[in-house]
N, C-alpha and C positions, 0 to 999 in steps of 0.2 A: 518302085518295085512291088509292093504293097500298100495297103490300104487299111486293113485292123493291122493293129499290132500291140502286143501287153509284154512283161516279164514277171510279173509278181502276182501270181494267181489272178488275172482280175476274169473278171463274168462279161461276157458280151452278147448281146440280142443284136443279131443285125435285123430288122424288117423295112423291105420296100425301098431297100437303095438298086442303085443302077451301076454295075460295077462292068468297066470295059477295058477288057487286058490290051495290054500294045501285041504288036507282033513276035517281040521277040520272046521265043517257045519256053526260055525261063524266069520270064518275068508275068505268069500266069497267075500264078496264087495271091490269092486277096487276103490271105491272112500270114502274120507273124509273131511266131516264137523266139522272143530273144532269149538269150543267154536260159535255157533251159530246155534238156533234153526230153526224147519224146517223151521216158517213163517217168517223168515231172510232169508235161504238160498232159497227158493225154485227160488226165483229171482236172481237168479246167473249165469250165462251162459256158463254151462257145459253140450259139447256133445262130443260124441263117433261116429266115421263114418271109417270103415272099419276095425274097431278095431276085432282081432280074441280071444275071450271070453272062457277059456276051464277051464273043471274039476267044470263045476258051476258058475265060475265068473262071477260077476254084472256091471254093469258099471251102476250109479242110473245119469239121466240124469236132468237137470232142467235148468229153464230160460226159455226164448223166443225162437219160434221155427229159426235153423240157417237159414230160405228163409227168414224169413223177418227182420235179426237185418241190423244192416248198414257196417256189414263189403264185402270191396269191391272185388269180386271172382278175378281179376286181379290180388291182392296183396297173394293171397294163393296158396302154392306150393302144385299140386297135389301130396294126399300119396299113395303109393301104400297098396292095401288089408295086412292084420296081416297076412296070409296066406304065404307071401311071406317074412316075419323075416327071417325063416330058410336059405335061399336063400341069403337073403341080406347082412348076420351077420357071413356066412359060415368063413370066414378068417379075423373076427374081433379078436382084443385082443390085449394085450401090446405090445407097442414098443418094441423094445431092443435097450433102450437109453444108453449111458453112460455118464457120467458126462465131459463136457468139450468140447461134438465132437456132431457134429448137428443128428438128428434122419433121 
């Protein structure tokens, strides 16, 4: 049904993921608020920036705008646009570990 999801004030950057809603028209949003109403969360600092949105998906953003909180641009690793998952993720997937003998 979603995809973020916090309850206790937490902070969240999405960049450059690829989020793809199903069909069905209430299972769109990519974010969730548990157990705390909107005039709780709306001071929560959740943004989306490069994030690639399909088939619908939301991404509901809230908090202070990210130019002016205090996190310092030095300390963040540029992401690349969602656009480029496909590309990034081409020959991801399980190891072929075996038990005993290093991967």
């Amino acid at each position: 049904m979603y995809a973020i999801g916090g309850s206790k004030n937490p902070t969240i950057l999405s960049q450059g993921n690829r989020f793809i809603a199903p069909p069905n028209i209430f299972a769109k949003e990519v974010t969730k608020r548990e157990y705390s109403p909107e005039n709780i969360w709306k001071d929560w600092n959740w943004r989306s920036e490069g994030d690639l949105l399909m088939n619908g998906a939301v991404f509901v953003p809230s908090g202070v705008d990210p130019n002016t909180n205090s996190i310092d641009e030095r300390d963040l690793i540029k992401a690349k646009p969602g656009t480029f998952v496909t590309r990034l993720t081409r020959y991801s997937g399980a190891l072929d570990c075996v038990r005993g003998r290093p991967c």
